[in-house]
N, C-alpha and C positions, 0 to 999 in steps of 0.2 A: 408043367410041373409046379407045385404047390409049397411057396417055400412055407418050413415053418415057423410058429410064431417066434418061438428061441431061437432061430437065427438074424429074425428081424431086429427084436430087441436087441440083441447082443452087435449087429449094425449099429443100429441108431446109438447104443451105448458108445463103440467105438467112435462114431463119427463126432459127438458129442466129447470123448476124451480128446480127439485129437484140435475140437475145434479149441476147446480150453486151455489146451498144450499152445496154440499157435496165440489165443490171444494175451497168455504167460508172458511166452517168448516177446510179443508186441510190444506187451508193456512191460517188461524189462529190460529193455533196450536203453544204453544210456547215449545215444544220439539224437543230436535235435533232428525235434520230426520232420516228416517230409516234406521239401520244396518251400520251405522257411528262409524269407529274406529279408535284410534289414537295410533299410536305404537303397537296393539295389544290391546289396553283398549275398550271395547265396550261402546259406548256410547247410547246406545238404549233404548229408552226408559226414559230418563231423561229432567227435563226440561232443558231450555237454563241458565236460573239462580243457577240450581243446578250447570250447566257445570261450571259456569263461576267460583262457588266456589270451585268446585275440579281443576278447572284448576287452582286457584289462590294456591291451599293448593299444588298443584303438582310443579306448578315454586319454591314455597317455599323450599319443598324439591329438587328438582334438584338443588337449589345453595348451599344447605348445602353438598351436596355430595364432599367430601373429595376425591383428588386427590393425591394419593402417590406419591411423586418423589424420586424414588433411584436414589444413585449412577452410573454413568455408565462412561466408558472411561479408560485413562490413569491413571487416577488420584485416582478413585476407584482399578484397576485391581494390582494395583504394590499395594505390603506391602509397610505400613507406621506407621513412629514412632510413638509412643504411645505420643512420645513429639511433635510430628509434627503438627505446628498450625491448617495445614489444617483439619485433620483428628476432633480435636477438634471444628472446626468452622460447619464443612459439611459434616462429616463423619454418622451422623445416620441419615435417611432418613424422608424428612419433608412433612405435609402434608399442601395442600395450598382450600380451598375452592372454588367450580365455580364461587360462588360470588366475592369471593376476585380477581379471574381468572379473574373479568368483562364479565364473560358469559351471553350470551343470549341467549333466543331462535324465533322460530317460530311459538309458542302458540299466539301470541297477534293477529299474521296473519289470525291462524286458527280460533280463534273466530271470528273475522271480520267478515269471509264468514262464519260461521255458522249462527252467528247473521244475516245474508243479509237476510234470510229467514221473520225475522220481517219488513220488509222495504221495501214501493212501498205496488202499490192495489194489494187487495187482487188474485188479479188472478195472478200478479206477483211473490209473494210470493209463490204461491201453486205451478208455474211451480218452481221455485229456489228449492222447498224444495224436488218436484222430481226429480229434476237435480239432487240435491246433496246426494241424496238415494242410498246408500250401496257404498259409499267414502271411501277411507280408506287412512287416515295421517298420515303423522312420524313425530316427534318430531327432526329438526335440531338445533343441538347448535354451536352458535359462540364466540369468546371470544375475548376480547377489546387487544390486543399485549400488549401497554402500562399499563394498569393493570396491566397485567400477570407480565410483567417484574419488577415492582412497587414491587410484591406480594415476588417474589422471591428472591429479594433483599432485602426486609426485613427480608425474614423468612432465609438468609444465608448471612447476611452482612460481616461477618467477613471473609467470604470463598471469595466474590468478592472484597472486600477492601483488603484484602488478599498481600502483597508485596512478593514477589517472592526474598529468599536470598541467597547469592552465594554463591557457593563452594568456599573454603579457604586450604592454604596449611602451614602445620605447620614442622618445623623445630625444630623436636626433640633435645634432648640434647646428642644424641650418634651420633649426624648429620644426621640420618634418616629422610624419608622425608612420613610424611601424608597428605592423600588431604580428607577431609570431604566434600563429594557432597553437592551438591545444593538442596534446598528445591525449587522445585515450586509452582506457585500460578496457580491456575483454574479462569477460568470466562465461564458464563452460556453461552452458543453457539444460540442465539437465532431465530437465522437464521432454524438452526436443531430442536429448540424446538417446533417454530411453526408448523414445518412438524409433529412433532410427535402428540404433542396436536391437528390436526386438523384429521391427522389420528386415532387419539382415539375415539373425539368425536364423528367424522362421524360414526364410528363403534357401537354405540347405537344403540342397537337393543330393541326391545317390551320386549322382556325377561328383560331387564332392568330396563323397564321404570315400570315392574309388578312387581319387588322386591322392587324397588324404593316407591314405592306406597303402598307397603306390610308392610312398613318399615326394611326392610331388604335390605340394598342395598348393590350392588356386589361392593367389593373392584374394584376402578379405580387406576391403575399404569400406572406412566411412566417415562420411565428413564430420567434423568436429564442432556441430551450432557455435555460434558463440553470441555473447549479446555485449551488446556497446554502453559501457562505462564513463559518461564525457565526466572530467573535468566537472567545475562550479564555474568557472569563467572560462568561457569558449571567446571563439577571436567575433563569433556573431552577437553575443553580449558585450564585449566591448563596442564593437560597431555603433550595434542600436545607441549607445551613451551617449552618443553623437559628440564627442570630443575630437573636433574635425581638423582643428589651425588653432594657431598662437591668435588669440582676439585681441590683446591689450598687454601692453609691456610698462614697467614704469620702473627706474635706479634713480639711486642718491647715493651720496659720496660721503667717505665718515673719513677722520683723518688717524694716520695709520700706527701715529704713538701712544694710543691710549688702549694699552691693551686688555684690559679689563671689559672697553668698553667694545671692542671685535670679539672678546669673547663672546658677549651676551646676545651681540649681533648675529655670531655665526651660528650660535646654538637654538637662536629665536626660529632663523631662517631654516634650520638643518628640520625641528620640528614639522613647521609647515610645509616641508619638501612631500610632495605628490599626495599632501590631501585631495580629497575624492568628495564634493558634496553633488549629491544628488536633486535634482529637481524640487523647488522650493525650500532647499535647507537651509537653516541660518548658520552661517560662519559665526563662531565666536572665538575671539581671538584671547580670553580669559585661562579657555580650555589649551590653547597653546603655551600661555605661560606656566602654567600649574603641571601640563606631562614637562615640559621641558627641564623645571624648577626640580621637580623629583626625579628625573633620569639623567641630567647633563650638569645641573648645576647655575648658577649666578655669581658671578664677580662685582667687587665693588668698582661704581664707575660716577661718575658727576649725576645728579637729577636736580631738577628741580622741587627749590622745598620754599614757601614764600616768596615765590617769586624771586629766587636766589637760589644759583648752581651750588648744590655740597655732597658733597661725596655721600654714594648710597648705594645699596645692593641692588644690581639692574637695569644702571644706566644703559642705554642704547636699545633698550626694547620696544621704545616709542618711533626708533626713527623704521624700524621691522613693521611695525602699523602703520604707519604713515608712508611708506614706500608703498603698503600694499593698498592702502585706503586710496592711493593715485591710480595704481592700475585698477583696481576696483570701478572706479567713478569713469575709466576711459573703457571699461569694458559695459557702460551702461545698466550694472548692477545697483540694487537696491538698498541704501543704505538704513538700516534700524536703528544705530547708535553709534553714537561717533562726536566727538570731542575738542576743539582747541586746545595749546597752550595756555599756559597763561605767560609766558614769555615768548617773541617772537624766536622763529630758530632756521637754521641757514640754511640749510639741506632743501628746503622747499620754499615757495614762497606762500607770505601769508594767506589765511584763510584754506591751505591745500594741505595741513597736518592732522593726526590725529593721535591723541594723548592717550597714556593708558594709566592708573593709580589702579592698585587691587584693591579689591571688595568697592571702589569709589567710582574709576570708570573704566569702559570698555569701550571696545570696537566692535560693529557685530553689523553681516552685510548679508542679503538676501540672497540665494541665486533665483534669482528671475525668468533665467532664461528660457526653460521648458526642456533645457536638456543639461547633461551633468558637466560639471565644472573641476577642470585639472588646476593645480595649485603645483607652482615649479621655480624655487628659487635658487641662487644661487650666490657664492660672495667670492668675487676676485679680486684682486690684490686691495685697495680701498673702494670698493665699490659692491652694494647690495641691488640686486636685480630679483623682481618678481616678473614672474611672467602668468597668464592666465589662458589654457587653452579649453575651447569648446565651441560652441558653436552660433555664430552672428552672420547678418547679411553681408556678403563681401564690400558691399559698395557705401553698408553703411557703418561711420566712424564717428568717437564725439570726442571733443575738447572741453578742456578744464580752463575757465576765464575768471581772476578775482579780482577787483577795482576797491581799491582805500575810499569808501565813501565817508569815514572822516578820522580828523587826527585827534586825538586827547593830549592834553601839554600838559608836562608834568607838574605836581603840586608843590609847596615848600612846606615841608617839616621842619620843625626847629626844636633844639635838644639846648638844655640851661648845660654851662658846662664851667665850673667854677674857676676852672686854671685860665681860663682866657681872660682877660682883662673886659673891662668892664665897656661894653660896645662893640666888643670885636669879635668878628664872626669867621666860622672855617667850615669850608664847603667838606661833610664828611663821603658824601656820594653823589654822583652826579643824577640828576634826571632822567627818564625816557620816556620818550612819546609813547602815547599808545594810540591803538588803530581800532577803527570797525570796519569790515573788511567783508565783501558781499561777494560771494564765488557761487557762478553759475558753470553746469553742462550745456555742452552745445553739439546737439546731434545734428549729425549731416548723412545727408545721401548723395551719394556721388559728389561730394564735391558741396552741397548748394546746403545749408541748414535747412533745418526743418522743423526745430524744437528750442526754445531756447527755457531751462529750468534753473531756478535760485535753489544752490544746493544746501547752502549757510548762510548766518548774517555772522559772524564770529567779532567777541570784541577781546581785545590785546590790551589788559588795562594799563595804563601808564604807571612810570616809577618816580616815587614821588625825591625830589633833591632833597636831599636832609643836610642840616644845617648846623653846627654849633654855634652857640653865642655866648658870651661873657654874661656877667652879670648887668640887667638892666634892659636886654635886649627877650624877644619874645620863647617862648619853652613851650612847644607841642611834644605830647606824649607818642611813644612810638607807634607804625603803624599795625591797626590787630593783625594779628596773624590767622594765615587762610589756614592753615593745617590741614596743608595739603600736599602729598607729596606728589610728585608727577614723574613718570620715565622708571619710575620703581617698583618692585614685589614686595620690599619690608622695609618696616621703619615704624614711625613715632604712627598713633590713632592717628584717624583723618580726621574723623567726630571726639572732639572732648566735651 
């Protein structure tokens, strides 16, 4: 039988309305398309607005998820004190939120295109919704650096604000020598952390995003870089200074009722307490009086001013030089400049002191030794002690030797003085010798010399007797005056 054409057509018309009907219905469907998964979540089956609320409740939990940060590095691996700040600021391991992280993800994206499916004619839609049938999403998270770094810093301020303090070397009371290392300070390495953190998160896997969702979510760790912060002086920078033993010690005794003059003594000494000179530096002991003079002060105390003790601002500064100028010369140091009396004086004997006048003279010693030089004085009850620690041969020691190689006897000055009768004379002062005085070191080794060196020829000029006499007897003019003051920071010019 022969159908006819008008029922064909009127077929194909239908079959054509119903096929339009169906792909209407298609794409007017507000459920995400078919066999759509995200990470592992099947989304089949669900409307688009349900999605949009699991996907809102799902971003909620993924920014609560808690990221562990331990320890990791130099700073975790070495034991550390129980007092050590660090350990107390960043020692137990902190947890920082994705949110707090500034995390984000690629959910907002992935809605977008699911949601495309409602938008544009419907034949548009229905191809979009078979396009994107049996898709399958991951869940990528990014996270803001700046947050992070914000986050971190809050939750370990004390470990990055953290000051790094140095090793220290202390000078026992047997002269023994302790070094207390350095504490360092950490800082978060953020360069390292963002490789780590981007490595984590990329590493989310469905298994995750399914415990996550379960309410169960997998602990996330990651170790926290850090980088090491020393200190300026570590206990290995002390080492190397080679400041090994006490090498040379040398005291003198001041007497204990002049109190002006233990002032200037204790405040000389207190100055050059734990000077520090380095290899080849010149000691100047100038620079000691001038910080001292403008931070502690000077009392008046006896000096010498022509060859005659008078009261002056600074007495006993000289005998703080000349203590140190002994141990100095026993520690085999190099002397630059250095000075005699011009009065013998008690404390030492002749030829072994050294004078100090400002702007006129100084004291000033080399360190020699090829490694650095500790300066350590001290003053107990009447007694000034310097001590000099660094580093010399054990075996080898030198003494300090001075021999009178000659006497000067004093001269006679004579003064006209009208009240005395006429021949008759009165002793107004008495004489004193004077010395030249030859002081050698003497280096030994074990015991045996090895060196013997003329360290000074020093001359002690003599004082001359002066004399009154009446009329008739002889009149010398008084002696010039040296104008010079010695043992003092102020007073009269030295040069007129």
């Amino acid at each position: 039988m022969r159908i006819k054409p008008v029922y064909l057509i009127g077929s194909v018309l239908i079959s054509l309305l119903l096929a339009c009907f169906l792909v209407f219905t298609y794409g007017s469907k507000h459920t995400v398309p078919r066999n759509v998964t995200l990470s592992g979540w099947s989304l089949n089956g669900i409307t688009l607005a349900q999605f949009d609320l699991q996907l809102k409740n799902t971003m909620t939990l993924i920014e609560r998820q808690q990221v562990l940060f331990t320890c990791s590095g130099t700073g975790c691996e070495q034991p550390l004190s129980k007092k050590d700040p660090f350990r107390q600021a960043f020692w137990k391991p902190s947890a920082i939120t994705l949110h707090e992280m500034g995390v984000s993800g690629n959910l907002t994206e992935i809605a977008a295109i699911l949601h495309s499916v409602e938008k544009g004619p419907w034949y548009k839609r229905a191809w979009k919704r078979w396009h994107l049938s049996n898709s399958q999403y991951s869940v990528k998270l990014i996270f803001d650096e700046n947050k992070l770094l914000s986050a971190i810093n809050q939750k370990g301020t004390a470990a990055n604000t953290f000051k790094p303090i140095n090793a220290y070397r202390k000078i026992e009371t047997d002269d023994s020598i302790k070094i207390t290392p350095e504490i360092n300070a950490y800082r978060v390495d953020s360069n390292e952390l963002n490789k780590l953190l981007k490595a984590e998160l990329s590493s989310k896997d469905s298994l995750w995003l399914l415990h996550l969702r379960a309410g169960k979510p997998l602990p996330m760790q990651v170790r926290l870089p850090l980088l090491v912060k020393p200190p300026a002086v570590t206990a290995v920078s002390l080492k190397k200074q080679g400041i090994t033993r006490n090498i040379s010690q040398f005291s003198t005794v001041f007497a204990t009722g002049a109190a002006g003059r233990i002032h200037n003594i204790s405040v000389s000494a207190q100055t050059m307490q734990d000077q520090l000179l380095a290899p080849g530096e010149i000691f100047d002991y100038s620079q000691i009086i001038r910080q001292t003079e403008k931070k502690l002060g000077y009392q008046e105390a006896p000096v010498i001013y022509n060859g005659k003790l008078v009261p002056g601002i600074g007495g006993g500064i000289c005998q703080v030089s000349t203590t140190l100028y002994n141990a100095v010369l026993r520690a085999g140091l190099q002397i630059i400049e250095r000075r005699n009396h011009s009065l013998p004086i008690s404390y030492v004997p002749l030829g072994q002191d050294a004078t100090y006048a400002t702007d006129y003279i100084n004291f000033r010693f080399k360190n020699n030794t090829g490694h650095y030089l500790l300066i350590r004085t001290s003053v107990v009850n009447n007694k000034l002690t310097v001590k000099l620690f660094g580093t010399l041969q054990q075996e080898k020691t030198y003494e300090v030797k001075s021999n009178i190689v000659k006497k000067i006897p004093p001269s006679m000055k004579y003064l006209y003085n009208a009240s005395l009768a006429p021949m008759e004379t009165q002793t107004l002062q008495a004489g004193k010798t004077g010395y030249v005085v030859e002081t050698y070191r003497l280096e030994k080794l074990a015991g045996v010399m090895v060196k013997r060196e003329l360290i000074s020829k020093d001359t002690y000029p003599s004082q001359p007797t002066l004399v009154a006499v009446g009329e008739g007897g002889r009149a010398k003019v008084q002696p010039q005056e040296q104008n010079l003051l010695e043992d003092g920071v102020s007073g009269p010019n030295f040069r007129r």
